[in-house]
DOGUDO-168682 format. One line per 4 residues: for each residue x, y, z of N, C-alpha, C, O. Coordinates in steps of 0.1 Angstrom, whole numbers. Atoms other than C-alpha are relative to their C-alpha. Last residue first. Layout:
// DOGUDO-168682
X:Y:Z:X:Y:Z:X:Y:Z:X:Y:Z | ...
// end
This chain:
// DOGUDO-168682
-6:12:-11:189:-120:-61:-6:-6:2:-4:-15:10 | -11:5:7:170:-100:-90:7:-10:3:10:-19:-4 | -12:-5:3:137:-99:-68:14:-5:-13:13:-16:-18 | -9:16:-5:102:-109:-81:18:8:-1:24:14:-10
-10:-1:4:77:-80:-84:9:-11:8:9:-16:19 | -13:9:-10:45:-94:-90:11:6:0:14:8:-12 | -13:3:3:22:-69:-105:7:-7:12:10:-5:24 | -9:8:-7:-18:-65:-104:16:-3:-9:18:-5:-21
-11:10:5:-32:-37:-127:6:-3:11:12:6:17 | -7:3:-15:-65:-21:-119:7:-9:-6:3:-17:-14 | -3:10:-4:-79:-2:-151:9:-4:12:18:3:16 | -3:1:-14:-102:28:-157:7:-17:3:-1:-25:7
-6:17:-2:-110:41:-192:7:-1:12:14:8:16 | 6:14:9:-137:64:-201:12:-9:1:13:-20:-6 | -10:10:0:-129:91:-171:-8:-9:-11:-20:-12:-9 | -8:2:18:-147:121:-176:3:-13:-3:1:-17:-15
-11:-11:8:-148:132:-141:3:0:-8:13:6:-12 | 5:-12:1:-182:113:-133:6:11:-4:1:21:-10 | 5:-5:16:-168:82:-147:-6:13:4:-9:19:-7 | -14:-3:10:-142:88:-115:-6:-1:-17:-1:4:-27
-7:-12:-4:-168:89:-89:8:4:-10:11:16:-13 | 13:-8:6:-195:60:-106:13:14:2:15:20:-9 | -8:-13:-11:-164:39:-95:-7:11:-12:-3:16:-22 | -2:1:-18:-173:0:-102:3:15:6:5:18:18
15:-1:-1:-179:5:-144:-4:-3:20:-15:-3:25 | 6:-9:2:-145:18:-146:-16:1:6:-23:10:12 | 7:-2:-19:-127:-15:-128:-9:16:-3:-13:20:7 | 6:-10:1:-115:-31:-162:-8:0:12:-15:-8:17
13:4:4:-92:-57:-150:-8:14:-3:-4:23:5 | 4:-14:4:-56:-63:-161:-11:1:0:-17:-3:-10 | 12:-2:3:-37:-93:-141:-2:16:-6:6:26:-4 | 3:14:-3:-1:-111:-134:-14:5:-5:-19:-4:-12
15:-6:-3:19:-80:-148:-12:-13:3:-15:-19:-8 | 12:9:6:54:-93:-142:-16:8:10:-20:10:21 | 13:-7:0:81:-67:-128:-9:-9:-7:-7:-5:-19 | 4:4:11:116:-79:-119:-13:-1:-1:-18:-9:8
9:8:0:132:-62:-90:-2:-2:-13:4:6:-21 | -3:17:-10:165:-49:-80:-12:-8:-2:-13:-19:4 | -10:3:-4:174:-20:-105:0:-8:8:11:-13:11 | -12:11:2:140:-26:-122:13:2:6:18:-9:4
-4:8:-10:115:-8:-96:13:-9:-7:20:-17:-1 | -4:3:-18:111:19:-107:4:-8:10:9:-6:22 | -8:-12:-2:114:19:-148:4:0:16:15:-3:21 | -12:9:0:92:-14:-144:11:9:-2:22:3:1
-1:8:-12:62:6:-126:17:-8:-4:26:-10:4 | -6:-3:-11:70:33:-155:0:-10:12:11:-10:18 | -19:0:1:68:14:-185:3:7:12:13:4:16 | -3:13:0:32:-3:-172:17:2:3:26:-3:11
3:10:11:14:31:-164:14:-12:4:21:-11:14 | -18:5:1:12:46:-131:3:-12:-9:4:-24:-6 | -5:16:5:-21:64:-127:17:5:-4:25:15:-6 | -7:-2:12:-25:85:-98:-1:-13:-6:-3:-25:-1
-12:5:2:-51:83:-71:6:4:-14:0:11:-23 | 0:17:-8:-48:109:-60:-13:-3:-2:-23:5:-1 | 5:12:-11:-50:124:-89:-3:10:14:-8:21:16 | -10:-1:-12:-62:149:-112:5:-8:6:-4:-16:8
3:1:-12:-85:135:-142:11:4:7:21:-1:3 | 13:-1:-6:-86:138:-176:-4:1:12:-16:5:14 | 2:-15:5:-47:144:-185:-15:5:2:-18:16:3 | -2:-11:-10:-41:116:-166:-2:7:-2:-5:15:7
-9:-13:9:-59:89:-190:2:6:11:-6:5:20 | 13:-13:11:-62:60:-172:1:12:-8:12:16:-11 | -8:-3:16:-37:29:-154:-20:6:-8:-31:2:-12 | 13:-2:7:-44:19:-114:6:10:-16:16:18:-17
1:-10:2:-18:-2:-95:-16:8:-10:-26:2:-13 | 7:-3:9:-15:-27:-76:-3:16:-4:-4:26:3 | 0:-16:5:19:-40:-65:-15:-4:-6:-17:-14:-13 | 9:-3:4:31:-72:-45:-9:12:-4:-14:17:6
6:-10:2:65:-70:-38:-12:-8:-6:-9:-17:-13 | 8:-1:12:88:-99:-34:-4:11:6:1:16:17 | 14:-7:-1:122:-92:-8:-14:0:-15:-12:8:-24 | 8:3:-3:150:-113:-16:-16:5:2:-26:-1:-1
2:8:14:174:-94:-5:-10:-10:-2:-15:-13:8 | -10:10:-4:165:-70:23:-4:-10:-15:-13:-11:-23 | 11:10:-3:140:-37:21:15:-11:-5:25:-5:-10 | 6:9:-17:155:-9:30:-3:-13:0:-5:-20:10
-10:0:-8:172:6:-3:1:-4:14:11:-6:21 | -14:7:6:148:-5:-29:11:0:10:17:-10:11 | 2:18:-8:120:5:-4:9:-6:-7:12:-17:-2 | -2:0:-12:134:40:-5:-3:-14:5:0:-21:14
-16:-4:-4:142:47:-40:6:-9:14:17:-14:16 | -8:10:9:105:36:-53:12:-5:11:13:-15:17 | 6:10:-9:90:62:-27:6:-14:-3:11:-22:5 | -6:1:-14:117:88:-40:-5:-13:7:2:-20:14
-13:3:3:106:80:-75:9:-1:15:16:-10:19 | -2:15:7:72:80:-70:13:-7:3:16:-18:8 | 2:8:-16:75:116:-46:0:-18:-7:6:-27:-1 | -9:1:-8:86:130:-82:3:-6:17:13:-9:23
-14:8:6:57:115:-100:12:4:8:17:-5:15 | -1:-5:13:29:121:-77:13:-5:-5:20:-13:1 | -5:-9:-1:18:97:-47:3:5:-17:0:-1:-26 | 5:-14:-10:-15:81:-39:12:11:-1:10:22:5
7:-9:11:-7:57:-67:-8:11:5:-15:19:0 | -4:-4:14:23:41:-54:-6:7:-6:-1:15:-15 | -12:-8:-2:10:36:-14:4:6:-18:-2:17:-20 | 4:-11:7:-25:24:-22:8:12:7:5:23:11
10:-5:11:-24:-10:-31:-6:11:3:-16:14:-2 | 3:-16:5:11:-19:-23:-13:-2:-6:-14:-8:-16 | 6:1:5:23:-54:-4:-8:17:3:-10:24:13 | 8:-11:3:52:-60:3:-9:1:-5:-8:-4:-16
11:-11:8:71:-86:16:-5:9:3:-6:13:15 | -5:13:9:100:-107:41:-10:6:-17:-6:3:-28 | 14:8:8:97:-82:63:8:-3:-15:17:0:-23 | 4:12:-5:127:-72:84:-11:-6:-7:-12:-18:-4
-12:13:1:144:-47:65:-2:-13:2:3:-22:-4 | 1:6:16:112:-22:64:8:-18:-4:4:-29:-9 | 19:9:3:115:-23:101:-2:1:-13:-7:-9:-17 | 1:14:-8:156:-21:104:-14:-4:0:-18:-15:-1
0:10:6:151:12:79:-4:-14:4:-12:-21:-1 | -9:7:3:135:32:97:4:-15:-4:-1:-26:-1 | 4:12:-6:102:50:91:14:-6:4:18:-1:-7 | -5:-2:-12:108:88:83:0:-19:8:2:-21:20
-18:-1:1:100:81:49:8:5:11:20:8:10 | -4:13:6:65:65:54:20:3:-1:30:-4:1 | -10:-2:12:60:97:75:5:-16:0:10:-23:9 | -7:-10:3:41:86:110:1:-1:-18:-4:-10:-24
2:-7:5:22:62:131:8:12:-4:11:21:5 | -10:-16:-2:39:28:128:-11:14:-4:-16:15:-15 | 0:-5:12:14:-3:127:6:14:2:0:23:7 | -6:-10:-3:15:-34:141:-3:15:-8:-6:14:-19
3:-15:9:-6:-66:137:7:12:8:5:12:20 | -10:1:9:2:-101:148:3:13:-6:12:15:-13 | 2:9:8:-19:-94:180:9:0:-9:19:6:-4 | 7:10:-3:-18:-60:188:1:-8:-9:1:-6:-21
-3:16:-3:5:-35:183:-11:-3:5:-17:5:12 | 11:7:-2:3:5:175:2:-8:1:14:-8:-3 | 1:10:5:41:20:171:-15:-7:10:-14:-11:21 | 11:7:-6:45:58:175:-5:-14:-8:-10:-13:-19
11:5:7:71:72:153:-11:-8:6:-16:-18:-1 | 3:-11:11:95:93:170:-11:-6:-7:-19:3:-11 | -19:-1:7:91:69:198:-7:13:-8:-18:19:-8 | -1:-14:2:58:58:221:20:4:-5:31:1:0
-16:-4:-7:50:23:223:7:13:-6:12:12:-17 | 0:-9:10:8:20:219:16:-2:8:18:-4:20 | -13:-7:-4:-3:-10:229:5:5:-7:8:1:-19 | -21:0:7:-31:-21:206:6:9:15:1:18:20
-6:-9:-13:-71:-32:218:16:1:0:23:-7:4 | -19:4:-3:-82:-47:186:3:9:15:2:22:15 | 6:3:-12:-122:-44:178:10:-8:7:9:-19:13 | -5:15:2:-111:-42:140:-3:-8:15:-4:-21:15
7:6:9:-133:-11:139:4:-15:-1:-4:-24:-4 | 10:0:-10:-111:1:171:-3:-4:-8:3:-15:-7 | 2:7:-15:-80:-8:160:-13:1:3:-17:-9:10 | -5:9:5:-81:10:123:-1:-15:16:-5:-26:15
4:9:3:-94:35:134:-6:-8:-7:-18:-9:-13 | 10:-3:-9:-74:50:159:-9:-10:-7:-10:-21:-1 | -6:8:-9:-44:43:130:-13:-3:8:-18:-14:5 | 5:10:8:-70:63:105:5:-10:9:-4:-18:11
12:0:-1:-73:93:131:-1:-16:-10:-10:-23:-8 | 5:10:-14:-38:87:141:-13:0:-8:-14:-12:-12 | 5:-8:-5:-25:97:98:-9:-9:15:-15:-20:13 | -3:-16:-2:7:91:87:-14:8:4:-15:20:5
12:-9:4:1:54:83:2:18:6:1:21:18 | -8:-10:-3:29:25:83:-13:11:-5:-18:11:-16 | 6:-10:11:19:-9:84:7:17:3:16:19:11 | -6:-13:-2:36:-41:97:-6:9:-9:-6:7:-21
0:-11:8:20:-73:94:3:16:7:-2:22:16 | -3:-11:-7:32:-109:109:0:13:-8:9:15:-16 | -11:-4:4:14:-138:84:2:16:14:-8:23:17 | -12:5:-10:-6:-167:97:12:11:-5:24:7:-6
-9:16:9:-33:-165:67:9:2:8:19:3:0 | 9:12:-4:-57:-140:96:8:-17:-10:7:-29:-9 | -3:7:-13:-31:-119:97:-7:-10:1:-4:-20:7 | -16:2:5:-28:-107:56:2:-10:17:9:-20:18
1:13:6:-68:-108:61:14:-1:1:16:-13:4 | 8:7:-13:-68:-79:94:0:-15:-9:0:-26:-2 | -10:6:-11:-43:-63:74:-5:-10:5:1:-20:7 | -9:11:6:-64:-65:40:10:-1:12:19:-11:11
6:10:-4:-94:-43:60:10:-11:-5:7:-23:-1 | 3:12:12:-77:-14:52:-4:-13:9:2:-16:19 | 7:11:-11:-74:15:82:-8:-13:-8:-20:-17:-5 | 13:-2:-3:-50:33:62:0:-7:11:8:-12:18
11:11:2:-20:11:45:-13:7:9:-22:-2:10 | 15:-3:3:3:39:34:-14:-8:9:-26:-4:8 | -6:-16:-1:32:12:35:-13:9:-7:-20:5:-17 | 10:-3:8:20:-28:41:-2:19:-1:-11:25:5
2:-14:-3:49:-47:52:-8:7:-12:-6:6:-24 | 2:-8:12:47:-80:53:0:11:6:-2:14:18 | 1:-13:0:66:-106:81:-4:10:-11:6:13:-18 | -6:-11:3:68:-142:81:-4:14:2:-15:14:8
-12:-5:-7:53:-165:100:5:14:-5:4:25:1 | 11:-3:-11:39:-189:74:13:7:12:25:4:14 | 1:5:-8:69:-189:45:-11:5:12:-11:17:16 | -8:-4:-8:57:-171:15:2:-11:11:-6:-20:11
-4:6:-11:47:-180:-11:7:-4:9:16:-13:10 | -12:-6:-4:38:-154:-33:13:-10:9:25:-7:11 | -11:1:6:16:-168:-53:10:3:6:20:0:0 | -9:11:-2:-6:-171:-24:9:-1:-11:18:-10:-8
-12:0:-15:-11:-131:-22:8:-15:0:20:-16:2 | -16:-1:8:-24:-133:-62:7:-3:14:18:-8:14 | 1:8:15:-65:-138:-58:16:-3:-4:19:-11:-13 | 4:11:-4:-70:-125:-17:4:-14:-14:5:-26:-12
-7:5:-15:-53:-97:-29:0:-11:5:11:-17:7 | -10:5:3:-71:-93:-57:14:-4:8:24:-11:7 | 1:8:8:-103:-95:-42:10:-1:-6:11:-12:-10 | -3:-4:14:-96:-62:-18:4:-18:-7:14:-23:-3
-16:6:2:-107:-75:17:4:1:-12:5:-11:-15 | -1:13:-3:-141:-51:26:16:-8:-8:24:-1:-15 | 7:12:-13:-151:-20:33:2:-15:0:-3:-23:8 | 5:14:3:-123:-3:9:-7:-5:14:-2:-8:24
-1:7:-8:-107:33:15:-12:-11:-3:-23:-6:-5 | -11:6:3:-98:54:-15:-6:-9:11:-10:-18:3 | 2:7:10:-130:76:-9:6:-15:-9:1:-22:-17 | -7:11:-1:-117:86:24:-6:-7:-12:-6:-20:-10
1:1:11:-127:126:25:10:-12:-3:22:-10:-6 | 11:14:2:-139:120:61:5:-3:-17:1:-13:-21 | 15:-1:5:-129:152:67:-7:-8:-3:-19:-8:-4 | 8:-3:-10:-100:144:93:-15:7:-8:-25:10:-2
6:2:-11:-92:121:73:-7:8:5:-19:6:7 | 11:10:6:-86:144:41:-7:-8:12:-18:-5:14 | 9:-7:2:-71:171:63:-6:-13:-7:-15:-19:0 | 4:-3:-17:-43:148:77:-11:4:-4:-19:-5:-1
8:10:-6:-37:135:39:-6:-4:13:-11:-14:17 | 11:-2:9:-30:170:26:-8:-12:2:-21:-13:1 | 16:-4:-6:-12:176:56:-10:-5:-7:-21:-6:-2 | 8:7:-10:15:151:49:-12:8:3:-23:3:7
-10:-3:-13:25:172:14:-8:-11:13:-18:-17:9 | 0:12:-7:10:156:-16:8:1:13:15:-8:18
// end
């Protein structure tokens, strides 16, 4: 899960993970969150996902973070966004309420994780393996400002059937990672097998999408 592995995938097209349209649980759990209008999410991994362009259109300021231009590129252009690019170690896309760092999620710094008020994960956690987990865990525990909810989806199957990305990331581990500052409530469990011909073709007989609130300790 080195950065190239996901430079080469773009640049092949091999984007299987990526969604044409506003991920339904998203749209089904984000107002639990409730946030003040205004605020700031940060959406780590986030592609060229169509849930920025919804996280902006409910009045909220979103920050993404993508390690690969070709997805950054587009990501603007499909959205039919014209961004100012401000040139640093990590190149920052802008337009509109929408931003989006291109680089290493762990090269990001801190003061922009810090500043968002949420998170929202649906295909940062299960795109990485278990020792990158733990670092990814580590890193938004220690950037992200008190207070900070989390919104988490994850995906739960046999691993021993299938390779990732994506990974599954069962129940005791999501609350393994994140409990020294958050508290992990499973808000949904939906059988998503019969939606991804790709993954019954590997074997796969059980395929579930698990939504998680994480609600801070402070």
């Amino acid at each position: 899960m080195e950065p190239e592995f996901w430079l080469e995938r773009w640049r092949n097209g091999q984007i299987g993970f990526h969604r044409e349209t506003v991920h339904p649980l998203l749209a089904r759990f984000w107002p639990g969150l409730d946030l003040t209008p205004g605020s700031r999410v940060f959406v780590p991994l986030c592609g060229k996902s169509r849930d920025l362009q919804w996280l902006a259109a409910q009045g909220y300021r979103v920050t993404g973070v993508e390690i690969s231009p070709l997805a950054v590129e587009a990501f603007f252009r499909e959205s039919g966004l014209e961004p100012e690019i401000e040139e640093g170690p990590l190149p920052c896309w802008r337009a509109g309420a929408i931003e989006i760092y291109c680089g290493d999620f762990f090269a990001l710094p801190t003061a922009v994780i810090g500043d968002c008020a949420a998170v929202y994960d649906r295909a940062a956690l299960v795109a990485l393996p278990p020792a990158m987990r733990l670092a990814y865990a580590a890193r938004l525990r220690e950037a992200l400002a008190p207070g900070t909810r989390i919104l988490l989806v994850t995906l739960e199957y046999p691993q021993a059937r299938m390779a990732g990305p994506p990974f599954s990331v069962e129940a005791d581990e999501v609350r393994s990672l994140f409990a020294p500052t958050h508290v992990p409530r499973c808000l949904a469990r939906e059988d998503v097998l019969e939606a991804h011909e790709r993954f019954r073709a590997q074997g796969l007989d059980r395929l579930e999408e698990v939504v998680w609130r994480l609600d801070p300790l402070t």
